[in-house]
Every structure is written in C-alpha cells, then in structure tokens.
ZAFI-790163 format. One record per residue (C-alpha): z, x, y. Coordinates in nm, 4 decimals. Layout:
BEGIN
<rec <Z X Y>>
...
***
This chain:
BEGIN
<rec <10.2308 10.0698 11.3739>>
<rec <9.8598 10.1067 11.4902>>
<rec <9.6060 10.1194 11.2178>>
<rec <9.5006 10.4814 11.1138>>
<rec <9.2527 10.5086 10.8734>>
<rec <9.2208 10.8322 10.6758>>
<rec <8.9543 10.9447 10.4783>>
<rec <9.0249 11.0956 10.1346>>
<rec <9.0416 11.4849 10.1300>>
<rec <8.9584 11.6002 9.7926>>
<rec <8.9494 11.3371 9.6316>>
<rec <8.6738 11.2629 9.3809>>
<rec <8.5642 10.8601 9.4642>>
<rec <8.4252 10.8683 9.0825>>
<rec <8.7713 11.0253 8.9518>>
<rec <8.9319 10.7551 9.0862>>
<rec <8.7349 10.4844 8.9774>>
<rec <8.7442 10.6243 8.6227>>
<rec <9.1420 10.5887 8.7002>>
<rec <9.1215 10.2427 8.8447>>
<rec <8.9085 10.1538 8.5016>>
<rec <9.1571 10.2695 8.2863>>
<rec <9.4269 10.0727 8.4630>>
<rec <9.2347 9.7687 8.4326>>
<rec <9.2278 9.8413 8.0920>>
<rec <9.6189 9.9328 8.0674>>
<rec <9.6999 9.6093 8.2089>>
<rec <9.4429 9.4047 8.0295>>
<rec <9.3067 9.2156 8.3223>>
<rec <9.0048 9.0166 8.2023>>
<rec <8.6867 9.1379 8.4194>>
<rec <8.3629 8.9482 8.2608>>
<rec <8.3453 8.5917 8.2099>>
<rec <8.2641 8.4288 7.8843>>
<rec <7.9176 8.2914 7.8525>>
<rec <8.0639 7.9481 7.8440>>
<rec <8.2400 7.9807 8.1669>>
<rec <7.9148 8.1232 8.3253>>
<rec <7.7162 7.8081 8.1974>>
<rec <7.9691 7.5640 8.2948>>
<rec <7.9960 7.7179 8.6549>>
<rec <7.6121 7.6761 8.7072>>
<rec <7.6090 7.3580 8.5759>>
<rec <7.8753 7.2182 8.8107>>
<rec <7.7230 7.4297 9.1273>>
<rec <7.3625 7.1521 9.0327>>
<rec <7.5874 6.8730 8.9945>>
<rec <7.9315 6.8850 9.1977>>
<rec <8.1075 6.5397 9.2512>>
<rec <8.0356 6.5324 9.5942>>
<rec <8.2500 6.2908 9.8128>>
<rec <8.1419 5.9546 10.0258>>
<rec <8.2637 6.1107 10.3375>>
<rec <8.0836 6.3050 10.6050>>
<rec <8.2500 6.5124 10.8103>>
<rec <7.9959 6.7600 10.9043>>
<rec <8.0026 6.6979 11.2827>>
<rec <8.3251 6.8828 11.3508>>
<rec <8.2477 7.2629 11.4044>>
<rec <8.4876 7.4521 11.1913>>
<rec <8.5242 7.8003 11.2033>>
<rec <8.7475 8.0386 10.9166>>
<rec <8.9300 8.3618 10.9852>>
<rec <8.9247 8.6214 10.7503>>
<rec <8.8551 8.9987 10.6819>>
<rec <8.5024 9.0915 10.7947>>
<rec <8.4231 9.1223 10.3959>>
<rec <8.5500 8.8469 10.2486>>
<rec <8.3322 8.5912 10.0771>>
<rec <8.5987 8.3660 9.9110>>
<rec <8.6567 8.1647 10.1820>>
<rec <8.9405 7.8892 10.1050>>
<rec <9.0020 7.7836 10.4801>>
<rec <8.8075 7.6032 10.7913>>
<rec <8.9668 7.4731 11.0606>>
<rec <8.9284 7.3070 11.4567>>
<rec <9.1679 7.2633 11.6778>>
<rec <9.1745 6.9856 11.9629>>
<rec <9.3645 6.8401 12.2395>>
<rec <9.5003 6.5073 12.1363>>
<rec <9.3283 6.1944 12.3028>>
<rec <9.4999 6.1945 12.6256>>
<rec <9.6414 6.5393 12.6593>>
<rec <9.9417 6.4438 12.4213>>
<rec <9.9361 6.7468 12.1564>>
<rec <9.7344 6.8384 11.9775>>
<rec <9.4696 6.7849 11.6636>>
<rec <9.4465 7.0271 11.3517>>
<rec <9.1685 6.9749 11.1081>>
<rec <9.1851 7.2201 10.8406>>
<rec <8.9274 7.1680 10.5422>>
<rec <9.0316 7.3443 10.2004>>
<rec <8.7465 7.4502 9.9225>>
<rec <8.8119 7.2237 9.6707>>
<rec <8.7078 7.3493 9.3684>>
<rec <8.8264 7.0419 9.1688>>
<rec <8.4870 6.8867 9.2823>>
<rec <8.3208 7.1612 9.0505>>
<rec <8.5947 7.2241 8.7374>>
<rec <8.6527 6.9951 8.4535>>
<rec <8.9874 6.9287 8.3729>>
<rec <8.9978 7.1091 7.9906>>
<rec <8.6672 7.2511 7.9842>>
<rec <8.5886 7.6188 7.9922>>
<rec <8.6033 7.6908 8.3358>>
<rec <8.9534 7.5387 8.4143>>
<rec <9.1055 7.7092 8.0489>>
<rec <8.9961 8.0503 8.2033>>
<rec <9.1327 7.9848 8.5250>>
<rec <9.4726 7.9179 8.3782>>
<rec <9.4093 8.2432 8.1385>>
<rec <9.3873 8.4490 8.5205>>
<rec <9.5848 8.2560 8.7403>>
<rec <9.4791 8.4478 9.0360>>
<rec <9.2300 8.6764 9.2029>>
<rec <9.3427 9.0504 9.1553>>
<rec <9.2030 9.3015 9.4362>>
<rec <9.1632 9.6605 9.3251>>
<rec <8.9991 9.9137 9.5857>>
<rec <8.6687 9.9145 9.3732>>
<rec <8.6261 9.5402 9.2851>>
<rec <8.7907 9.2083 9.2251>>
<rec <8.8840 8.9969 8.9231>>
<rec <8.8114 8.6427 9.0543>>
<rec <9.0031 8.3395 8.9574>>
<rec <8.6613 8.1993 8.9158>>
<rec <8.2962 8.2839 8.8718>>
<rec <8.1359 8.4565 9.1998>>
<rec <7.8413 8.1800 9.1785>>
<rec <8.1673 7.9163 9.2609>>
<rec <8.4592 8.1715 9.4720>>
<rec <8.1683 8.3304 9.6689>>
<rec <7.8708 8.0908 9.6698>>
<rec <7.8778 7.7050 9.6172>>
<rec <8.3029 7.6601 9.6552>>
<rec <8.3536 7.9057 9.9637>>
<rec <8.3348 7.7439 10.3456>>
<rec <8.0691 7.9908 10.4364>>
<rec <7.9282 7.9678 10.7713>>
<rec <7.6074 7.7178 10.8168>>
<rec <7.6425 7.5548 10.4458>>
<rec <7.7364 7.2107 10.3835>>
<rec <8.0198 7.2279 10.1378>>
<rec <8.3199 6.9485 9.9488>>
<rec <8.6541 7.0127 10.1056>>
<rec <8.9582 6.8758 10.1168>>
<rec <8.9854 6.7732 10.4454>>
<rec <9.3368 6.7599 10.6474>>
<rec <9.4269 6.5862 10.9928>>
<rec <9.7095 6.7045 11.1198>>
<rec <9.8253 6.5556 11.4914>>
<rec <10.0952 6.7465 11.6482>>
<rec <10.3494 6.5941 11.9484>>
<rec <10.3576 6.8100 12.2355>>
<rec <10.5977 7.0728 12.1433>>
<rec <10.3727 7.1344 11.8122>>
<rec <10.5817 6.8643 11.5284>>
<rec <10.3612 6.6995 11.2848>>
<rec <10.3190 6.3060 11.3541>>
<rec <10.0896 6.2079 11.1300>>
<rec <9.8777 6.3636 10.8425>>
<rec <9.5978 6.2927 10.6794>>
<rec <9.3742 6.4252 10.3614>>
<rec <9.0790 6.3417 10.2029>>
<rec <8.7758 6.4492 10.0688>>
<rec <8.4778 6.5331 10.3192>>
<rec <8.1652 6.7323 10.3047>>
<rec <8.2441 6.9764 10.5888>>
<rec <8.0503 7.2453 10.7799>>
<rec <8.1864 7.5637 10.8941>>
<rec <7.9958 7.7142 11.2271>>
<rec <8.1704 8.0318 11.2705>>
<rec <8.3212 8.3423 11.0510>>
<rec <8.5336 8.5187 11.2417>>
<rec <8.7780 8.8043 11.2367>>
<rec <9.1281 8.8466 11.2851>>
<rec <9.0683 9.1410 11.5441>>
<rec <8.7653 8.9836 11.7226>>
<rec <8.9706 8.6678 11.7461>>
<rec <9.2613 8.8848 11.8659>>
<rec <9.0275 9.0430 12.1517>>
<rec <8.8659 8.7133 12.2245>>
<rec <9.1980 8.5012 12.3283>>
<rec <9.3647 8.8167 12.4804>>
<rec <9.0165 8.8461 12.6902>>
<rec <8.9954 8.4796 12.7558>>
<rec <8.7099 8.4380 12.6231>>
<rec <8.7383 8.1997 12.3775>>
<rec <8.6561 7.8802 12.3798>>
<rec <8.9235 7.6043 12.2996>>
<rec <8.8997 7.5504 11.9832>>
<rec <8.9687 7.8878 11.9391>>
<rec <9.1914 7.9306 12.2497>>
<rec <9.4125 7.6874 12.1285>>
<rec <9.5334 7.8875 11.8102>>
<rec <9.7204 8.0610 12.0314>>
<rec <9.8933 7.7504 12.1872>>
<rec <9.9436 7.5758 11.8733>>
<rec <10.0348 7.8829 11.6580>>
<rec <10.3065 7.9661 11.9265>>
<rec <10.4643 7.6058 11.9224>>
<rec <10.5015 7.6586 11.5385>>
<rec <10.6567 7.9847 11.6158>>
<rec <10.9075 7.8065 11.8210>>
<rec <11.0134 7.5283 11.5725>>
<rec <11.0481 7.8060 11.2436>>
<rec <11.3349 7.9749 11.5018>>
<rec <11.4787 7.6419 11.5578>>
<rec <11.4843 7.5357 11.1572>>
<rec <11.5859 7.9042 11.0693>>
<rec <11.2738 8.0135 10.9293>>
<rec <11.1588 8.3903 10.9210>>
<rec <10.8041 8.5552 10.9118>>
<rec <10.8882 8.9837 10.8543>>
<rec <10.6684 9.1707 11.0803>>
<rec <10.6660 9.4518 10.8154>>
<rec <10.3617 9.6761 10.8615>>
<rec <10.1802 9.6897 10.5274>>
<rec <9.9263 9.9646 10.3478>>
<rec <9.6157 9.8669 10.2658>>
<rec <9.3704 10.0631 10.1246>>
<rec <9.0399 10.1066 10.2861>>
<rec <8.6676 10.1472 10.1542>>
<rec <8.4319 10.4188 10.3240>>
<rec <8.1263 10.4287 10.0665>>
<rec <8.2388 10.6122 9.7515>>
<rec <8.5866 10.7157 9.8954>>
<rec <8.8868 10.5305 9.9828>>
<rec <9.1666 10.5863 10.2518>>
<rec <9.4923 10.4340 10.3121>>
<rec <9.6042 10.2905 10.6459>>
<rec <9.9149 10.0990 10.7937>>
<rec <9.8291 9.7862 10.9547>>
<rec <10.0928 9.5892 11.1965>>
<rec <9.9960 9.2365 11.1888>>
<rec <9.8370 9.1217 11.4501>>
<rec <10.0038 8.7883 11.6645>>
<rec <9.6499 8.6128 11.5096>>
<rec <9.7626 8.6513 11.1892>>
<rec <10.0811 8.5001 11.2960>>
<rec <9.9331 8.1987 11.4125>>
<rec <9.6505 8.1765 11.1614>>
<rec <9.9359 8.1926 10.9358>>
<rec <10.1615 7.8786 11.1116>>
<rec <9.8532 7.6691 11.0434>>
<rec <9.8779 7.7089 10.6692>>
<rec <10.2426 7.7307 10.6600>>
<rec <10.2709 7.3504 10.8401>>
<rec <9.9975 7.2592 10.6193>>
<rec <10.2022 7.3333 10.3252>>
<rec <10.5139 7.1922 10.4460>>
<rec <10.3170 6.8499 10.4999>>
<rec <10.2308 6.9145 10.1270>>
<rec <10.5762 6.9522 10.0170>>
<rec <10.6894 6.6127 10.1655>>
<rec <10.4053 6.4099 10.0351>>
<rec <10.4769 6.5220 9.7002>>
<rec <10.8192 6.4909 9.7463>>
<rec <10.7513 6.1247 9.8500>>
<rec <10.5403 6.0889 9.5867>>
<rec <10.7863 6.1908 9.3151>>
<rec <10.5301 6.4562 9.1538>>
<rec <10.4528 6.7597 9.2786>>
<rec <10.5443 7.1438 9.2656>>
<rec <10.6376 7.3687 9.5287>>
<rec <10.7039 7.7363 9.6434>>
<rec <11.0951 7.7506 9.6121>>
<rec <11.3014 8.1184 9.7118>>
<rec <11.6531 8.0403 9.6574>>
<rec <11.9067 8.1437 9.9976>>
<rec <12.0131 8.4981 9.9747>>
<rec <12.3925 8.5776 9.8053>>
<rec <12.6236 8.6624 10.0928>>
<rec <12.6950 9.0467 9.9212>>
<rec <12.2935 9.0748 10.0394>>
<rec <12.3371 9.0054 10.3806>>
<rec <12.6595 9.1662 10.3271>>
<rec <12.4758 9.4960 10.2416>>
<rec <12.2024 9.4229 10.5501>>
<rec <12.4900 9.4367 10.8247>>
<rec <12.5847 9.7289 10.6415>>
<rec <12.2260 9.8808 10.6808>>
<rec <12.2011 9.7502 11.0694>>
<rec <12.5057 9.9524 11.1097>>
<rec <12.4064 10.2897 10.9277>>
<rec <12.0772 10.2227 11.1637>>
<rec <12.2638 10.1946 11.4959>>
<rec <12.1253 9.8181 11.5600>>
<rec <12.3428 9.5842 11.7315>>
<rec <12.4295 9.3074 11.5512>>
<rec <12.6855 9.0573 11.6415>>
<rec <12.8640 8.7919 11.3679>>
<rec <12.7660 8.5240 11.6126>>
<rec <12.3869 8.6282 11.5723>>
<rec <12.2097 8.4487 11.2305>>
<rec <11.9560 8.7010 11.0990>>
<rec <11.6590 8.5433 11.1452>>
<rec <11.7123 8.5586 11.5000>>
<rec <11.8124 8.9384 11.4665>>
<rec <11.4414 8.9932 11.2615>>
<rec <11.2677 8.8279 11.5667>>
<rec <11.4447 9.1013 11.8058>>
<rec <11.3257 9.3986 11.6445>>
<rec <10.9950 9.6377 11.7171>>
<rec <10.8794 9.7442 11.3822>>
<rec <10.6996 10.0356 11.5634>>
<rec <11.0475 10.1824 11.5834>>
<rec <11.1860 10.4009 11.2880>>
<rec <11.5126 10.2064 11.2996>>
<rec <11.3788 9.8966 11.3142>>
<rec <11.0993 9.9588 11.0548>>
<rec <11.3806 10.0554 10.8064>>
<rec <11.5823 9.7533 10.8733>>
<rec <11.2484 9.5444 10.7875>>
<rec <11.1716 9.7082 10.4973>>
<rec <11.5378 9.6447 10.3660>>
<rec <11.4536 9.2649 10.4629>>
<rec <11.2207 9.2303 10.2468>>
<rec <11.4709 9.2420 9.9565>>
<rec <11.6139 8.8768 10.0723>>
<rec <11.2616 8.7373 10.0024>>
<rec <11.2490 8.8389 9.6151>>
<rec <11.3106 8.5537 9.3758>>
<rec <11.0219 8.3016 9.4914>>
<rec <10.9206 8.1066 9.2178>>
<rec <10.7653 7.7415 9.2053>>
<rec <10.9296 7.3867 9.0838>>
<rec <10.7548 7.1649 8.9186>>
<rec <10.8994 6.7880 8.9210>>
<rec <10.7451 6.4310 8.7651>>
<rec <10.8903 6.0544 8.7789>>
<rec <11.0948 6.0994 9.0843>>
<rec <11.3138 6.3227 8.9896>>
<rec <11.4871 6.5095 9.2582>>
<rec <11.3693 6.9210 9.2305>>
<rec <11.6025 7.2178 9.2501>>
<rec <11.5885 7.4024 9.4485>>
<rec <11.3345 7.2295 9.6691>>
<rec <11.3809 7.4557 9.9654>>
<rec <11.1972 7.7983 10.0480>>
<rec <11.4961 7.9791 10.2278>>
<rec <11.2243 8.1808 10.4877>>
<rec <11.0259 7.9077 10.5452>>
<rec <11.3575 7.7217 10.5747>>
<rec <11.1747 7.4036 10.4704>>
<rec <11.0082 7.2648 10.1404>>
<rec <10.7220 7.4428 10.1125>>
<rec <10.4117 7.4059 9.8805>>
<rec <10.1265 7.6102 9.8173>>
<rec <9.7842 7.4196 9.9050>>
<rec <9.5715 7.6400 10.1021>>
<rec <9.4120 7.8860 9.8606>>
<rec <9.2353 7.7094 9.5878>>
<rec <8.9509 7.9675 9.5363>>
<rec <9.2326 8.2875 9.4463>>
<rec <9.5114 8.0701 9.3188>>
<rec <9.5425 7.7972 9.0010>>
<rec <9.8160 7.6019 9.1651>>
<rec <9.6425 7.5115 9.4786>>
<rec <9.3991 7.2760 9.3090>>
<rec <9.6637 7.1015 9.1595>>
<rec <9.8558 7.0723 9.4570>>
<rec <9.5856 6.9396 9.6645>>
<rec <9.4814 6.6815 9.4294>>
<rec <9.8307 6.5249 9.4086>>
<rec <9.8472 6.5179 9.7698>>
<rec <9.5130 6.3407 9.8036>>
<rec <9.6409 6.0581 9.5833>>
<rec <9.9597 6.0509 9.7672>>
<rec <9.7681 6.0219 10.0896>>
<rec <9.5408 5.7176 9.9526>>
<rec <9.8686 5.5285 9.7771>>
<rec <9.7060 5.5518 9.4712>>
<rec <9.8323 5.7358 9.0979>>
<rec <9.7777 6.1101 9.0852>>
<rec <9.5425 6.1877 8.7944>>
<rec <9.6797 6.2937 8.4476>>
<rec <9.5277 6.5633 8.4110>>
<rec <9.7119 6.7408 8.7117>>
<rec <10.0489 6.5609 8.6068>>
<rec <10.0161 6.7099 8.2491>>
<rec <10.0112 7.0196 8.4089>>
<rec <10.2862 7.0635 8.6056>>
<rec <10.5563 7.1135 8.3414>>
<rec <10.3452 7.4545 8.2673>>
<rec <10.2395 7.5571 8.5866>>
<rec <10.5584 7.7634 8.7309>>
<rec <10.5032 8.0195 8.4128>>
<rec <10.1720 8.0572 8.4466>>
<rec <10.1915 8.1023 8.8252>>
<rec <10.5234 8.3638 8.7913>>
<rec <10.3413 8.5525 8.5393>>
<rec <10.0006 8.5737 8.7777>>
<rec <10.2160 8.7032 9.0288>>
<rec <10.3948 8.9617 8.8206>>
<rec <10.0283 9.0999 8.7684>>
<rec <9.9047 9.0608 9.1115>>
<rec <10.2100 9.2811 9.2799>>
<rec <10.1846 9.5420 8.9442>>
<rec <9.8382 9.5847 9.0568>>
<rec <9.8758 9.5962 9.4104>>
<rec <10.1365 9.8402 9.3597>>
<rec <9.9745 10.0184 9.1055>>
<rec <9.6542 10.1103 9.3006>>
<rec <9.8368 10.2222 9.6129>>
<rec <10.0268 10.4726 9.3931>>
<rec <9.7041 10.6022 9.2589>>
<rec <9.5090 10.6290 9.6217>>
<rec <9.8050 10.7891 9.7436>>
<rec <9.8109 11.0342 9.4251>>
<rec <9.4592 11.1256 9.5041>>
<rec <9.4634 11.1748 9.8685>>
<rec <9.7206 11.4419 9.8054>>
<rec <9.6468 11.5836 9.4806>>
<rec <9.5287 11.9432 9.6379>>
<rec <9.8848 11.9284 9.8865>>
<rec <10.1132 11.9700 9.6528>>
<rec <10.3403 12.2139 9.8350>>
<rec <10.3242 12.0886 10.1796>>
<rec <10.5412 11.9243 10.4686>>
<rec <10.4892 11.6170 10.6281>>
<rec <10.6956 11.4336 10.9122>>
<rec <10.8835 11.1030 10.7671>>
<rec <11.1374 10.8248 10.8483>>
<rec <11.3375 10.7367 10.5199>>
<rec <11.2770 10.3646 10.4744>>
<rec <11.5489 10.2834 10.1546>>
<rec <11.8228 10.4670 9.9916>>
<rec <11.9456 10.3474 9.6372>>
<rec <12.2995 10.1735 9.6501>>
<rec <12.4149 10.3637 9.3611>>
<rec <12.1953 10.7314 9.4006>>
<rec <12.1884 10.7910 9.7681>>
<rec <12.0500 11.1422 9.7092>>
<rec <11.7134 10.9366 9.5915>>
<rec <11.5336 10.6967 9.8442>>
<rec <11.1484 10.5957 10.0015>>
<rec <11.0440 10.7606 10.2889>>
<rec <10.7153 10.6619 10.5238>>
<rec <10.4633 10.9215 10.6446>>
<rec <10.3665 10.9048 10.9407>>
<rec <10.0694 11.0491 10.8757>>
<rec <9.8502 10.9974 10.5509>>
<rec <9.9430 10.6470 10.5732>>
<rec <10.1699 10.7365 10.2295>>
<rec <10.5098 10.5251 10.1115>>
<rec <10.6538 10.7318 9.8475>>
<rec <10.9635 10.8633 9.6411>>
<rec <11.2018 11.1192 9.7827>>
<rec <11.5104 11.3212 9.5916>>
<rec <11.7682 11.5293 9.8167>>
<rec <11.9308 11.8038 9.6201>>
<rec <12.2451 11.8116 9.8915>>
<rec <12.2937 11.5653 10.1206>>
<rec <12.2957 11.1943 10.1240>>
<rec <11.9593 11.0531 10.2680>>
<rec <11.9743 10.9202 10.6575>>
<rec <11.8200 10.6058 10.6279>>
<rec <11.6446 10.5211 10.9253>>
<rec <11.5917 10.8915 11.0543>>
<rec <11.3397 11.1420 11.0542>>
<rec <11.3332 11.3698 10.8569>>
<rec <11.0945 11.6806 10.6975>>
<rec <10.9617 11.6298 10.3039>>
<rec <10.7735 11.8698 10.0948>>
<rec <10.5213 11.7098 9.8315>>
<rec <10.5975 11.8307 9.4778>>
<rec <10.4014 11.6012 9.2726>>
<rec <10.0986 11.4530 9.3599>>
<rec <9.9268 11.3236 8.9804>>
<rec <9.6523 11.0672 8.9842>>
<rec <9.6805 11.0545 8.6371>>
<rec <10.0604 10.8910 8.6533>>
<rec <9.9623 10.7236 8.9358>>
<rec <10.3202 10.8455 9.1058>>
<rec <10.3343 11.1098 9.3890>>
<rec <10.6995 11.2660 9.4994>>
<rec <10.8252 11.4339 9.7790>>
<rec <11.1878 11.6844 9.8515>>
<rec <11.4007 11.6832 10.1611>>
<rec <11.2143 11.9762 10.3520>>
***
C-alpha cells in the first residue's frame, strides 16, 4: 500500500529515546568502540592496501535511501559490444583493504556481526571514519572495491564473470523513488534506463528456476526531528530490480565457491509439504483461486498486495522463508543444503560488506577463485565459525527491528487507549483462533488482537478497540470491536 507517514501524537520524542536507551541496554548491543578499534581504523583509513588497478573511468552510480552513508554498492550498466546483452559492473566496498585479519578491528567486527538500525541511531559493524567515510562508495571519492563484470546473453543469463580489485569512482547517489520517477518519465539516461531492462530479464529467469521475491509491504519507522512516525511502504519495481542485480551477483558467488571447494552460502531449506499444506488452506479461507496444477511461486507473482486478501495471503508467505541459515564448506566437500529454496539457486551473500561480517569473507574467496590462485588462511580459518556468528547477528538484528516497531507503535497510541480503528486481520494462530495480527489501515500499526466470541476472519475487515497501548512493555493490543 502507498506510503503514509504519520507523525507521532503525544508522544514525547525524549520518552522514547530514554526507552530506545534502555533497550539497547536490555539487549546489550555494544554502542562505543574501544580505543583500540578507533586507532586501528584511522590508521588503516592513512594507509589502506590500495590495489594496482584503475578503474575510475567507468561512472558508477549507488541506490540507496536519501540518508544513508554506508554505501556497500556501485554499479553501471551497458549494452554489450554489438547489441548482444548486456554489461553489469557492480563494485563492492571492500573493507578487507582496511581490516587486519586478527587485529582489533576485525575481533570487534566478529563481536557485532552486523549493523543494528534503531529509530535514533545505529550500531555500526565498523567505525563511522571506515562504514561512512574512507570504506563507503560515496559520490566523487576515489575508493578500493571489489570490482565485478558481469556480461549477460540477451535474455539476461550470466556468461561470464569477473572480480577483482579496482579503485573505483562513484558519480551519482541516487534514490530509489527518484530513480523510480526518472525511468517511468524517461528520463534517464541508459545506464540508468537499463536497470529496468536488465532487472526485468532477471525477473523472468527467477519464474522460470522457481524463485520467489514476496511483495509484502513492510513498516518502517520514520524520523521528523525529535519525533518518529510509522509508515507502510510497498516496494517499489526499483527495488525489485536493484535487488536482481545483487541477487545474480550472489548466485555468481555461490558457484565460484562452489567450484572452488571453499566457500559459505545463504542456505533456506524447501518448505515441509504440511506448510504449503496449511497455505492452500489459507488461499481457501481467503477466497483466492488456486489450482493443484499452479506451483506457488507462480500464485505469489499473481497477487496485488494492495488487496486485504491478498495482503493476508503474503503475510502468511512469509512463514515458508524462516529457517535461512548459512553453510560453511572447506576441501571440496560437497555442502548441505547448498540451495536457498526462494532464490531457488545457491545463493551467497557478497554484496554488503560495510553492515555484514560474512560479506568480506565471501568476497575475498571469490577473488582468489576468480584469479586461480589459493584463498587466504585467514578467511578459510574462518569459515567453520562463521554460520554461528552470522545466525546469532541475525537473531539480534530481527529482535531489534521488532523490538523498536513495538515501542513506536506503543507510543503513537499511548493516549488512545479506548478507541476503534478499521483493520484487515493478517494471521490467526493454528491452535488459538480467537487470537491473531491484524493491520491498521491507518496509524501504519501491525499488532495483537484477542476475540472473546468468534473465531477471527482472516483476511477480512474488521473493527478493533485498543486496550493496551504501554511504551514501557513495548507491546500494544487491540479487541474485536
């Protein structure tokens, strides 16, 4: 559904950020860097290894929220020599060019594993002076990258790949709305124009392997000074194809480690037929049509997630997707499982070095693979350690997530305790379907509802009343109206 922001009706910006403070604290997420780290990160932004290789002549450009600084991704697109398909270069920050393998800075980066976003600030995997100064692709400075050539056949299949170090250049840093307006409008030029062309090739060949993307709207949480709102935000079809480029990126990944015999991907095992089982169950109880002879990914492509129905039936999807994990394998060995079931493909991780410790290690063994030459010990010696470290980052990274949405929407309706609001019930529990999740329409609000009679209509509209609305337990509730 179309973005809505809403700003906070009393709701005290300072309250909250005492809140957010204390969860910080709750969760222990480390916030300052050691003095140590600090040095060691200004020592390596005077004297990066900076590679042979200039590739500062092709004009890159990123896409990325109009605040971000960490800037992992650069990329050009091109017509192929001849008109035949196409040419991706996409440069990735490498940050290996400024950490030493055991020294402070990489031992804290394994202690945090990833960035973590709250509404009031972030807890970088790595010192601002590197994730938002010396190791970001920020526009008009000359920065070490990882730089990958990607030429694509006419109907958008990888050929051939390359990576390698470069010293890139980013030109441009654009938006994913302004990019949006700018292909829609024609206006942009090919570089850019072509995103569109290639992203909707890659589009094509994820139906044809089986792959899904879920078009689920998502809450965010928006900044307005010293207050905070939430919204809904319906991807855009530039994220989608900003998002293909990074996807085929990472499947190239996956096969040159898996060539290589060392490597570790992004696995999600295939979903247990009594879960699809309880989808056609769902896509029944939601009045969508759904044939035997039609595979579900195909179905999820169908559907308009600005529908209630369909919205629900998304949501529910998003339950086949949990179980993603990573696989580390060394000496050959053949890894299991090696697939990513929505990607339908192996899959690896590469793209987002700055915000997440596997990337660098990824990259780096796909740079030796490239070049024929033995991966370095230090990132083979870590892959037997890597999939904990990376599940446990991510256990943090969705409690927080989750954890400050609860608490903006607690705050925006702490003083409406007591009142109605129009919803579509989203999920009902298997086992209690008096108790389910139901969508506002309006805050932009996903919360917990209880019937006291009747079973809840998933899918359907229906009235709630808010009876608990606590900041302080970070949990807001609502009653079938």
């Amino acid at each position: 559904m179309p973005r809505r922001p809403m700003h906070m009706t009393g709701a005290d910006g300072a309250a909250l950020r005492a809140a957010l403070r204390e969860l910080r604290t709750k969760l222990d997420v480390p916030e300052e860097f050691p003095a140590e780290v600090l040095a060691e990160a200004q020592r390596a932004v005077r004297e990066p290894c900076l590679p042979d290789l200039d590739a500062t002549d092709i004009p890159l450009f990123t896409i990325d929220p109009p605040t971000s600084v960490d800037l992992d991704q650069a990329m050009h697109l091109a017509r192929r020599p001849g008109g035949a398909g196409y040419r991706v270069h996409y440069a990735i920050a490498d940050v290996a060019a400024f950490v030493t393998p055991g020294g402070p800075l990489d031992a804290e980066a394994h202690c945090r594993v990833t960035t973590l976003y709250f509404p009031d600030e972030k807890v970088p995997l790595h010192p601002a002076v590197l994730s938002e100064g010396a190791a970001s692709l920020l526009p008009d400075r000359t920065r070490p990258a990882l730089l990958w050539r990607l030429d694509l056949d006419p109907d958008g299949r990888v050929e051939t790949a390359d990576v390698r170090r470069a010293l890139v250049r980013s030109r441009a840093k654009l938006d994913y709305d302004g990019v949006q307006k700018a292909i829609d409008s024609g206006t942009a030029e090919e570089p850019l124009a072509l995103l569109k062309d290639v992203g909707r090739l890659r589009e094509a060949l994820e139906q044809e392997r089986g792959g899904i993307s879920l078009n689920v709207p998502e809450q965010e949480i928006v900044v307005h000074g010293d207050s905070y709102s939430l919204a809904y935000r319906a991807p855009l079809p530039a994220d989608g194809w900003n998002a293909q480029i990074s996807l085929m990126t990472g499947m190239v990944a996956a096969d040159l480690m898996l060539a290589s015999g060392a490597g570790i991907l992004r696995t999600l095992p295939t979903a247990p037929d009594g879960a699809v089982g309880r989808l056609r169950r769902t896509a029944k109880a939601l009045r969508i049509d759904w044939p035997h002879h039609v595979p579900y990914a195909e179905l999820v492509r169908s559907l308009d997630p600005h529908l209630p129905a369909h919205a629900a039936f998304l949501q529910e999807c998003t339950a086949l997707l949990r179980g993603a994990g990573y696989t580390a394998f060394t000496g050959g060995e053949s890894p299991d499982p090696a697939i990513h079931a929505a990607v339908a493909a192996p899959y690896a991780h590469c793209t987002a070095p700055l915000r997440r410790l596997v990337d660098r290690y990824t990259g780096e063994l796909c740079v030796a693979a490239v070049a024929g030459a033995e991966a370095p010990q230090w990132a083979v010696s870590a892959l037997a350690e890597l999939p904990r470290e990376m599940a446990e980052g991510a256990r943090l990274a969705n409690t927080v997530e989750r954890e400050c949405v609860d608490l903006v929407e607690a705050a925006l309706l702490k003083d409406r305790v007591g009142e109605t609001f129009e919803a579509t019930v989203i999920d009902v529990k298997d086992r209690e379907p008096l108790v389910g999740t139901v969508h506002l329409a309006e805050p932009a609000v996903v919360g917990r509802v209880e019937s006291s009679a009747r079973e809840l209509p998933l899918g359907e509209r229906l009235r709630v009343r808010l009876t608990q609305a606590d900041p302080g337990t970070s949990k807001i509730l609502f009653a079938v109206a």
